[in-house]
C-alpha positions as CSV (number, residue, x, y, z in Angstrom):
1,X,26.8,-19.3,-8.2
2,X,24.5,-21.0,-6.2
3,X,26.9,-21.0,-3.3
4,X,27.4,-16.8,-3.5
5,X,23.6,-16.3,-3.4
6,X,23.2,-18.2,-0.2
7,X,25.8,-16.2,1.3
8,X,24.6,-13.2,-0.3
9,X,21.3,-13.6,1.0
10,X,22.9,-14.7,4.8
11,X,25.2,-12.3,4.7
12,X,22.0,-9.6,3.9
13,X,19.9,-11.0,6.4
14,X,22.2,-10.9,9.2
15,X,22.7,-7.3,8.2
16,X,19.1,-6.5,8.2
17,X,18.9,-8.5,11.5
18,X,21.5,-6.3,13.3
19,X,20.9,-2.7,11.9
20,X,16.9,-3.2,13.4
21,X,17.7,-4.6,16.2
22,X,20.1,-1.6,16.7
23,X,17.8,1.1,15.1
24,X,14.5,0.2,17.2
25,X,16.5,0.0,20.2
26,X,17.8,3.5,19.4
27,X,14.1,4.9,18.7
28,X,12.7,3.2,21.3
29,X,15.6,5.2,24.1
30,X,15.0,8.0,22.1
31,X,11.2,8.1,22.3
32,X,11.1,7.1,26.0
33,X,13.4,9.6,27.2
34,X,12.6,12.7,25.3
35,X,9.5,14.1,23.6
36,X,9.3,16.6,21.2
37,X,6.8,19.0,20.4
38,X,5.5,22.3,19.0
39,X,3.9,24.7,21.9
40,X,3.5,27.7,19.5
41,X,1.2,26.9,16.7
42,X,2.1,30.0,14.8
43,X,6.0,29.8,15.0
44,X,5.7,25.9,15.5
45,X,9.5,25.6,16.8
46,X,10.2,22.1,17.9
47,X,10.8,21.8,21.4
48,X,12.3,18.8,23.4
49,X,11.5,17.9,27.0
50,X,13.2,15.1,29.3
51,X,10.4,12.3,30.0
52,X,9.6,10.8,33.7
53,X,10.5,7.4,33.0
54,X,7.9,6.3,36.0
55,X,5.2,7.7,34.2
56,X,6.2,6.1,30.8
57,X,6.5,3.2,32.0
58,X,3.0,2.9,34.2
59,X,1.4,4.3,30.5
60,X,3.0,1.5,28.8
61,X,1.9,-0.7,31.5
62,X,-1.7,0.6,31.0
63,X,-1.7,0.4,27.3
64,X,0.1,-3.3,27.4
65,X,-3.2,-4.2,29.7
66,X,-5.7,-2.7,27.5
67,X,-4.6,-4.5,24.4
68,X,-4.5,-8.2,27.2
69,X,-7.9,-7.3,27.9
70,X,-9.3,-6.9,24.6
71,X,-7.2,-9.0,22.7
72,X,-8.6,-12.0,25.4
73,X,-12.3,-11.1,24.7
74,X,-12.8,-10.1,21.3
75,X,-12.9,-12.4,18.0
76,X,-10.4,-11.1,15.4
77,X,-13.9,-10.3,12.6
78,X,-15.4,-8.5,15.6
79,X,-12.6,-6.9,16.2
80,X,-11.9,-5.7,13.2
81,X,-15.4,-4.7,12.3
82,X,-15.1,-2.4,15.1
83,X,-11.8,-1.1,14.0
84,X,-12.9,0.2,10.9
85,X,-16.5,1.5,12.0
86,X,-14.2,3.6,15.0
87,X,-12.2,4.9,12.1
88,X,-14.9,5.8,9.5
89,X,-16.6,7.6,13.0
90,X,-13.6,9.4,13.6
91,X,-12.8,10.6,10.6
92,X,-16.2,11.4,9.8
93,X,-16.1,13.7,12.9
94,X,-12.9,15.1,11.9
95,X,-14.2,16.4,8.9
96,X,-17.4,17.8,10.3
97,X,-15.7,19.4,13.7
98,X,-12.1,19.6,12.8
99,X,-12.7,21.8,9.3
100,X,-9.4,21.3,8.3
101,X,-8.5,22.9,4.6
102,X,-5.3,22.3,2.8
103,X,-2.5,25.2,3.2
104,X,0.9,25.9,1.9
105,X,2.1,23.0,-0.3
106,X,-1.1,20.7,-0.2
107,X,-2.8,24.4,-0.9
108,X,-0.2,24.6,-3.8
109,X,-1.2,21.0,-5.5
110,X,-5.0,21.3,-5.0
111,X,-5.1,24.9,-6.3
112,X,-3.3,23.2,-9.2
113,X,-5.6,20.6,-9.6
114,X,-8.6,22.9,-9.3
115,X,-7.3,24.9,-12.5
116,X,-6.7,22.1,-14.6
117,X,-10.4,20.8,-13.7
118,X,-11.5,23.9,-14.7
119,X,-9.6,24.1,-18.1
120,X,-6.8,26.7,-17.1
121,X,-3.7,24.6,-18.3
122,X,-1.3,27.6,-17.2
123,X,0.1,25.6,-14.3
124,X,2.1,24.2,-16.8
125,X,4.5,26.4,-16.4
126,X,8.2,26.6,-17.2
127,X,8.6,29.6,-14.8
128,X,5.5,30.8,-13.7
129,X,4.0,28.1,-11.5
130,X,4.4,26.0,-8.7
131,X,5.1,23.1,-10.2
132,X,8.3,24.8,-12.0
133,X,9.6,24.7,-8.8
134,X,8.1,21.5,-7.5
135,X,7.7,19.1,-10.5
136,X,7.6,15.5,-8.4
137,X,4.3,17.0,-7.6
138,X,2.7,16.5,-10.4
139,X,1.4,12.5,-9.9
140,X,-0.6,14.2,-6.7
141,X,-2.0,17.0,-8.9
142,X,-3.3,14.5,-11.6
143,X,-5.0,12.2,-8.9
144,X,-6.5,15.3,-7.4
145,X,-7.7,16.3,-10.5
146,X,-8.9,13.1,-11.3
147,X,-11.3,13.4,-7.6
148,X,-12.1,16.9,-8.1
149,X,-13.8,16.0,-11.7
150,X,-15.6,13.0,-10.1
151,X,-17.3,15.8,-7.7
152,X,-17.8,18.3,-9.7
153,X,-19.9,15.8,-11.5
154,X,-22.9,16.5,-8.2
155,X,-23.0,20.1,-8.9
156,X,-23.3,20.5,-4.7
157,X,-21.2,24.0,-4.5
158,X,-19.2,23.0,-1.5
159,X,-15.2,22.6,-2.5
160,X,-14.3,19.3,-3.4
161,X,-11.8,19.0,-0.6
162,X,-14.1,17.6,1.5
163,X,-14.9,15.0,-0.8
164,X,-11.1,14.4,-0.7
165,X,-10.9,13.9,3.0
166,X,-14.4,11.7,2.9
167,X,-12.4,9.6,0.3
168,X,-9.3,9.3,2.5
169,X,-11.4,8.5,5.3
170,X,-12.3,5.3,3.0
171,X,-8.4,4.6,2.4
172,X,-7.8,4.7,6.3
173,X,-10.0,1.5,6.2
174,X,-8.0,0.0,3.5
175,X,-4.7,0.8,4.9
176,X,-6.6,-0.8,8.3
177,X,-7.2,-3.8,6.5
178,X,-4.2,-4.2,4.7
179,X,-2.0,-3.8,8.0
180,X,-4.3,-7.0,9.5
181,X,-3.3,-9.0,6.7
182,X,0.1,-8.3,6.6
183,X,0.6,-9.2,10.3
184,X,-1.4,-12.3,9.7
185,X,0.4,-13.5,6.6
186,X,3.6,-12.9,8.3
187,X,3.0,-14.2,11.8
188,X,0.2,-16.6,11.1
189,X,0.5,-18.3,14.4
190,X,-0.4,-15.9,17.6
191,X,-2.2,-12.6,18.1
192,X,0.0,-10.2,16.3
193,X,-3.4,-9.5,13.8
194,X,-5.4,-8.3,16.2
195,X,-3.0,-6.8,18.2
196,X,-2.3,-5.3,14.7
197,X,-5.7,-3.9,14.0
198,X,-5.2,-2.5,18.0
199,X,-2.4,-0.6,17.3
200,X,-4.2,1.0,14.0
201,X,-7.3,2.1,15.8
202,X,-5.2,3.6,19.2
203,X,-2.7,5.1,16.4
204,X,-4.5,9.2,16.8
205,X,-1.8,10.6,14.4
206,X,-3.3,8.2,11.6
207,X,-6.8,9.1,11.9
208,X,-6.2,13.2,12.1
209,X,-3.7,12.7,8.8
210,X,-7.2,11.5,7.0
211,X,-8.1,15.5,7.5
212,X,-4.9,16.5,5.2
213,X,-5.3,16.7,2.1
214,X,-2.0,15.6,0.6
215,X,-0.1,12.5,0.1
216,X,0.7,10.5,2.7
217,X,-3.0,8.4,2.7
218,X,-3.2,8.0,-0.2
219,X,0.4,7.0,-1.0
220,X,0.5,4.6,2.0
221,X,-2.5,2.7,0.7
222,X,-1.3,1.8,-2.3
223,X,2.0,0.7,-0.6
224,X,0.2,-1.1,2.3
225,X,-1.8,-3.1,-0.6
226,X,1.9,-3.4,-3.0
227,X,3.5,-5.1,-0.1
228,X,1.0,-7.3,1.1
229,X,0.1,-8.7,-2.9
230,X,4.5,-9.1,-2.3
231,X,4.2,-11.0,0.5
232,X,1.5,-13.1,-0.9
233,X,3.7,-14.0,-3.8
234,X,6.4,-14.9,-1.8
235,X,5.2,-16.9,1.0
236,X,6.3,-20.1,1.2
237,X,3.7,-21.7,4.4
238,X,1.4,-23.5,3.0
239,X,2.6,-23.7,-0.3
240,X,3.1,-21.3,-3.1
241,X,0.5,-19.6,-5.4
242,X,0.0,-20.9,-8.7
243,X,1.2,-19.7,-11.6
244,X,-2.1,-17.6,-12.9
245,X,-2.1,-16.2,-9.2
246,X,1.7,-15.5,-9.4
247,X,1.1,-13.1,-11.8
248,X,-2.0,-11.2,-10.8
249,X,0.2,-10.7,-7.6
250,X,3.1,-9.7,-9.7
251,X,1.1,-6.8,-11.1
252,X,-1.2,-5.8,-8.4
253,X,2.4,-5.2,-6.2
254,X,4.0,-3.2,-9.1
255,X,0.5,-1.8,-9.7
256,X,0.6,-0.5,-6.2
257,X,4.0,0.2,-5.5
258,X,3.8,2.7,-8.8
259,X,0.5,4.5,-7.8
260,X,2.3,4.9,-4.1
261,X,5.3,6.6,-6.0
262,X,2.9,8.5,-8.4
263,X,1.5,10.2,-5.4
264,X,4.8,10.7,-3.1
265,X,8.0,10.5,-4.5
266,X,9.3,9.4,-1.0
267,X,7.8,6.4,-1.2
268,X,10.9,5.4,-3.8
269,X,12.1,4.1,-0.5
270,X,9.9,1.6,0.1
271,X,9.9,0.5,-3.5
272,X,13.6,0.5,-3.0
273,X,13.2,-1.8,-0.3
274,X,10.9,-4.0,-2.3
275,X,13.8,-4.4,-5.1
276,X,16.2,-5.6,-2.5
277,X,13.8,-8.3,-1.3
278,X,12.8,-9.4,-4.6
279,X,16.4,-9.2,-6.0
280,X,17.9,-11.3,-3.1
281,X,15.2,-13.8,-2.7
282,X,15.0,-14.2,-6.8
283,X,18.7,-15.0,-6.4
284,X,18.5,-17.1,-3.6
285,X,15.6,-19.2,-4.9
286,X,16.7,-19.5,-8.6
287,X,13.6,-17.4,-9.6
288,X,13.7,-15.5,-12.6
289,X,10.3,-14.9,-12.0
290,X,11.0,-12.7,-9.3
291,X,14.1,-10.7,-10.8
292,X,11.7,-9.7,-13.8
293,X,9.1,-8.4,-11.3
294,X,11.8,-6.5,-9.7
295,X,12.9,-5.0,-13.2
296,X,9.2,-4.1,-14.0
297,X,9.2,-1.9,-10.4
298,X,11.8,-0.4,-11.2
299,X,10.9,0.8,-14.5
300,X,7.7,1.4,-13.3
301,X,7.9,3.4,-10.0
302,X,11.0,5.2,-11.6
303,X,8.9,6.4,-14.1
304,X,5.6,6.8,-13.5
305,X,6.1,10.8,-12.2
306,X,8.5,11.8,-15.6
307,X,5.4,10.0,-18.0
308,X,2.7,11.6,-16.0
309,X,4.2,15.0,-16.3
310,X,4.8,13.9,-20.4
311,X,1.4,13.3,-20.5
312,X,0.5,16.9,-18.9
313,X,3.2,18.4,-21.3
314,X,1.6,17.3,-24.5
315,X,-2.0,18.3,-23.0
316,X,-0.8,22.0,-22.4
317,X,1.6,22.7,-24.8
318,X,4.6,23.8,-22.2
319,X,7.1,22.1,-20.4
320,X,7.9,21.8,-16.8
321,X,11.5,22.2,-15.6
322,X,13.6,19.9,-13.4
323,X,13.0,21.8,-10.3
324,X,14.6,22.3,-7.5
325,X,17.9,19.9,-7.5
326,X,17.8,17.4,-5.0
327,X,21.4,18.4,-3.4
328,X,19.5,21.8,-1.9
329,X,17.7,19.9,0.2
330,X,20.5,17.8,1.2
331,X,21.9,21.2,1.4
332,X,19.6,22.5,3.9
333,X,19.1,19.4,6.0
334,X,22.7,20.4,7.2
335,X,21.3,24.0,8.3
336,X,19.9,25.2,11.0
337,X,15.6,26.4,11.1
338,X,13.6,28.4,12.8
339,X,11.6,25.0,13.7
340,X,14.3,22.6,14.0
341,X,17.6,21.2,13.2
342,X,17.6,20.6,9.1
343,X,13.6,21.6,8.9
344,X,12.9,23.8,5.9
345,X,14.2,27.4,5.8
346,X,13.8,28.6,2.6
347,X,16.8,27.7,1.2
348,X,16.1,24.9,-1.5
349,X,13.3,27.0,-2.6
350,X,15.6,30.9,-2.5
351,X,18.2,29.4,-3.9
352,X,16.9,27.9,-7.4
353,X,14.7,31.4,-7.5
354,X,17.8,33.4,-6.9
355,X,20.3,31.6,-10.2
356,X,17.6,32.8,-11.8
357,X,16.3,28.8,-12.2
358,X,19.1,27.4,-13.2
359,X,20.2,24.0,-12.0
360,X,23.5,23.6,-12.2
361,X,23.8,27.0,-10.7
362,X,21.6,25.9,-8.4
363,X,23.9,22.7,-7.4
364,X,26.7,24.6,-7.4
365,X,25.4,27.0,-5.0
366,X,24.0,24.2,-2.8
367,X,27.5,22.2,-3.1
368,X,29.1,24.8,-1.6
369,X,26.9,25.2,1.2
370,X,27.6,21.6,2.0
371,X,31.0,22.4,1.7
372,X,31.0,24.8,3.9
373,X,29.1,23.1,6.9
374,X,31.1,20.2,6.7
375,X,33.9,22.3,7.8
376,X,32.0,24.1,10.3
377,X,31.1,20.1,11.8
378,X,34.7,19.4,11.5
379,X,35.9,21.9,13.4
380,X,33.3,22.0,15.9
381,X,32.5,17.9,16.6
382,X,30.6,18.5,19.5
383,X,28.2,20.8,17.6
384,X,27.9,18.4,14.8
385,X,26.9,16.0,17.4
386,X,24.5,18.4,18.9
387,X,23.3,19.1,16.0
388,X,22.0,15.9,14.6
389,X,21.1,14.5,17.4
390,X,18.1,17.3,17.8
391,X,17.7,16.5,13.9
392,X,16.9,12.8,15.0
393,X,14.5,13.6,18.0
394,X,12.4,16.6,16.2
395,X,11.7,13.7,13.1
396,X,11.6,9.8,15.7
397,X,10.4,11.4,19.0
398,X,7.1,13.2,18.0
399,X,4.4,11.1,18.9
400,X,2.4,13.2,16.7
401,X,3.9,13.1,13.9
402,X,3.4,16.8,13.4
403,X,-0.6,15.8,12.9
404,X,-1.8,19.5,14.6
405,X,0.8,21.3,12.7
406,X,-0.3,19.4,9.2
407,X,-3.7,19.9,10.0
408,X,-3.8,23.8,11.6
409,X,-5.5,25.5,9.0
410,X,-9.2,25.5,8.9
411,X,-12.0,27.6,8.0
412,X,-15.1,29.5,9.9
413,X,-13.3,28.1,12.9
414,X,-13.7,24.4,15.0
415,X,-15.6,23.0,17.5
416,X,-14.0,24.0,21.4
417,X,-13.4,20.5,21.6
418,X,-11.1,20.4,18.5
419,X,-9.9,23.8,19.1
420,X,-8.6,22.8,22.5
421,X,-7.0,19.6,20.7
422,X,-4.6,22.1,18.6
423,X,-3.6,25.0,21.1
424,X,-5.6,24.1,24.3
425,X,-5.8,22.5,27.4
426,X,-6.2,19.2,25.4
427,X,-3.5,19.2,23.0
428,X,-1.0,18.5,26.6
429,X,-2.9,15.0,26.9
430,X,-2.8,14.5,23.1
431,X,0.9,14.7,23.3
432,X,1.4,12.8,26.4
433,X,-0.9,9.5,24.9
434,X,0.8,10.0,21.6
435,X,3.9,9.7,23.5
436,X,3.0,6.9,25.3
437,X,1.6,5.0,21.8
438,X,4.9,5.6,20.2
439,X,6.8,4.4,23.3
440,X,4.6,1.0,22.4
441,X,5.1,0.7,19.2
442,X,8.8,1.3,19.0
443,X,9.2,-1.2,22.0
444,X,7.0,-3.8,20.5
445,X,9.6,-3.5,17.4
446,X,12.5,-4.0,19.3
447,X,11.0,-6.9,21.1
448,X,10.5,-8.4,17.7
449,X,13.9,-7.7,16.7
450,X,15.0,-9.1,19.6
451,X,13.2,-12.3,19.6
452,X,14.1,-12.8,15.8
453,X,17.8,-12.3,16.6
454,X,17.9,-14.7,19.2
455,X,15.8,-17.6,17.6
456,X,17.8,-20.3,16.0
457,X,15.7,-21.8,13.3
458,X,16.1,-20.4,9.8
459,X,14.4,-17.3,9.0
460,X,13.4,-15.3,5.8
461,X,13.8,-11.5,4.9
462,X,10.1,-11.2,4.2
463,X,9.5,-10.6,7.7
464,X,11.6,-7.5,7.3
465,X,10.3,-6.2,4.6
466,X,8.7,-3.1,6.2
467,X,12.0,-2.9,8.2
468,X,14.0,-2.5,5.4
469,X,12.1,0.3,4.2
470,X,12.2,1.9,7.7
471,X,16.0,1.7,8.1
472,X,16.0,3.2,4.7
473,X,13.9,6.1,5.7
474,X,15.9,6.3,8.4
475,X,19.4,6.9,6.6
476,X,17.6,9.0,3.9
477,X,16.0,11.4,6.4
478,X,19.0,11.8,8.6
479,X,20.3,13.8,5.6
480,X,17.3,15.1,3.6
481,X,15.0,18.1,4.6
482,X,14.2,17.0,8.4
483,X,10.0,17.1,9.0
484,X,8.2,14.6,11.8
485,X,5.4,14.7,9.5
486,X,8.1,12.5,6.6
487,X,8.0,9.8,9.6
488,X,4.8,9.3,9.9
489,X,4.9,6.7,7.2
490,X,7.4,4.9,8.9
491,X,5.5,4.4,12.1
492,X,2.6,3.2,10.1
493,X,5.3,0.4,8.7
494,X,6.5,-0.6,12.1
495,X,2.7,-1.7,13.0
496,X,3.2,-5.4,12.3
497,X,6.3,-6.0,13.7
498,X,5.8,-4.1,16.8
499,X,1.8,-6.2,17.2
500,X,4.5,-9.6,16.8
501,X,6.6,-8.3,19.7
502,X,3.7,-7.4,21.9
503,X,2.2,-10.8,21.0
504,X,5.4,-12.5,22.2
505,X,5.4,-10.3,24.9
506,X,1.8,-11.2,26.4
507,X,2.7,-14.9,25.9
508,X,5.9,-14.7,28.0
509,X,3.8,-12.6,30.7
510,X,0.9,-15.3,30.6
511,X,3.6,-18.3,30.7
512,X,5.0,-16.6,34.1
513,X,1.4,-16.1,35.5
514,X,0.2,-19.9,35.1
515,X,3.8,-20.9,36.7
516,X,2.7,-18.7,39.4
517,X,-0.7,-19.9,39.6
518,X,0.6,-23.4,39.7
519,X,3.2,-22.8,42.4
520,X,0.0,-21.4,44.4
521,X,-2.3,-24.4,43.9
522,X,0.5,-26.8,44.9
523,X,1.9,-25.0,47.7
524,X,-1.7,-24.2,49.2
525,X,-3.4,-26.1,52.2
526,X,-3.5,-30.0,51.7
């Protein structure tokens, strides 16, 4: 038994090892040579543009001397201090100049929220509602309801979205801080931490999505926080916790890895990716310990969303349905969009309204569609090809991760400055850094990748962790409903790997320039 774990576990690794190397060198290509972007703010069509490679790479080269320089000079609490005052600063100003206000579904949840607050419990809704359609919603509703209670509580008359984005503003700190400590714990020795914190505070997208008032924050908090506790639990430098400690970590990483769920269903993925890690290293090591843990995350994430909605169920005296099945959207990430290969179009949503609700019919209906692209792809190969390769770039090559889009709507209008950022003269040298930034944080990936591939001492899967999750976004979003801003996430994972590869990177350049400076000294004047 012992013997099939190992191999198990080798045999897992190795996988892991190859698909990232492989993946991060295909986002990487992909974000260097293309960018995509919207131009149009109202039609918001995904475009795609070749990219000078000269210009990429003397951004890169820029960027790559700006972290040198400041890495070199500034102490890692200094550093970081910094990092989260120039955060708290820029989101601060975001909230005061950008005025951004939720719209469409983050409009949906909030205006949800805001009922319930208020009393109205007729959200809970069988038919009549937006959650009868959308029901994994329903964690996000009860934790904005929970925020907008807190500030009703001050009586101020402003709406308690801004309180939202103030508080989110706060959770960009703590997704700062838990980033450092995951790139310390897993790279202990070097200057992937503050290399780390660098790529956080240079990371643009991150601080406008502490405007929009939805999920993603909040959700990748909790994760952040779930997956360092993991870490923690499972590091082996330096000895392992003990066994009151093992369990506080236990908890706190299902603790967090639920809440994360609760808040975005997505983030199943990166509780997925959690099991496997705790399944193969429980095997491996012989710890029940860690199969149990695995078993409470399960049961846990799985079901925090069908108990909270329970919970909302019994308080109103309805029911919720199921909601739109899952195979529409596979359904209509096969279909083409006014904004982009496999971006919404309406039909997840039409469809379920059209059978008159019904699921099955629903399924069917969407089953079909399937059906009858894949013989559309089959017949036309070079299409198919076509097709999801613009799928790939509109989601991986958008430095922005959709941020301006996200974060369009506003109120009483913005500040010029801000107003430029969305839809003038600005927004061209918001894309290009963005571009640039992803360019550095995909290639610091595959660097790490590389170097892991090629080292020959044993190795563990914790330092894939967040890789795992982003190959699995990577497979599930290849099929699902295609959106840049569902990869956002994904970029903020990479963060830690890609600070390891740039570490390794600067100490191969500064190992080349003291040969040089050598060579100099001893073949100057005697």
């Amino acid at each position: 038994m012992r013997l099939i774990s190992t191999k198990l576990y080798s045999f897992s690794l190795g996988f892991i090892q190859s698909f990232s190397l492989l993946l991060t060198g295909l986002l990487f290509v992909s974000a260097f040579l293309f960018t995509c972007y919207a131009q149009d703010m109202e039609t918001q069509r995904v475009l795609t543009k070749w990219d000078n490679p000269f210009i990429s790479l003397l951004g890169m080269a820029v960027f790559l001397a700006f972290i040198w320089c400041l890495v070199r000079r500034l102490p890692d609490k200094l550093l970081f201090l910094l990092i989260l005052l120039w955060c708290l600063c820029a989101g601060g100003a975001l909230i005061l100049f950008g005025k951004t206000v939720p719209a469409a579904d983050a409009m949906s949840v909030y205006s949800a929220a805001q009922a319930l607050a208020e009393g109205d419990l007729s959200v809970i809704h069988p038919t009549d509602s937006y959650l009868s359609y959308y029901p994994q919603q329903v964690g996000l509703m009860a934790f904005f309801e929970a925020l907008i209670h807190i500030w009703n509580l001050f009586s101020t008359g402003l709406p308690a979205y801004h309180f939202i984005k103030c508080f989110y503003v706060l959770l960009s700190c703590v997704i700062v801080l838990f980033q450092y400590k995951t790139a310390r714990i897993l790279f202990p020795n070097g200057q992937a931490g503050r290399i780390c914190l660098l790529l956080m505070g240079a990371n643009l997208p991150f601080l406008m999505y502490t405007s929009f008032v939805y999920g993603e924050i909040p959700s990748y908090a909790a994760a952040s926080a779930g997956f360092y506790l993991l870490l923690c639990l499972l590091q082996k430098k330096g000895g392992s916790p003990d066994r009151n400690r093992k369990f506080f970590l236990g908890v706190g990483a299902a603790a967090s890895l639920c809440i994360s769920v609760m808040l975005r269903k997505n983030s199943l993925i990166l509780v997925i990716a959690a099991l496997i890690l705790l399944f193969l290293e429980g095997l491996k090591a012989r710890r029940k310990g860690l199969l149990f843990l695995a078993l409470l995350c399960a049961l846990s994430s799985f079901g925090i969303l069908p108990l909270t909605q329970k919970v909302y169920e019994l308080r109103s005296g309805s029911y919720l349905k199921e909601g739109v099945p899952a195979i529409s959207y596979l359904a209509m990430g096969m279909q083409e969009s006014s904004r982009g290969n496999g971006w919404y179009n309406g039909f997840n949503f039409n469809t379920y309204q059209e059978t008159g609700m019904d699921k099955e019919a629903s399924s069917k209906r969407s089953l079909g569609a399937i059906r009858e692209r894949l013989d559309y792809f089959s017949e036309h190969p070079a299409y198919a090809v076509s097709f999801y390769m613009g799928k790939h770039l509109s989601q991986w090559a958008d430095g922005t991760y959709a941020s301006r889009q996200a974060t369009l709507a506003t109120f009483g209008g913005r500040q010029p400055f801000f107003d430029s950022l969305y839809v003038g003269g600005l927004s061209r040298y918001y894309l290009g850094y963005c571009n640039i930034f992803q360019n550095m944080l995909y290639g610091g990936s595959f660097l790490f990748c590389l170097a892991e591939i090629s080292r020959q001492k044993s190795k563990s899967l914790t330092d894939y962790l967040g890789l795992i999750g982003v190959v699995g976004g990577f497979l599930f979003h290849i099929f699902w409903e295609a959106n840049a801003r569902y990869i956002f996430t994904y970029g903020l994972l990479l963060a830690p790997c890609s600070a390891q590869g740039i570490s390794l990177t600067l100490e191969k350049l500064n190992h080349i320039l003291q040969k040089i400076r050598r060579k100099t000294v001893q073949g100057g004047p005697q």
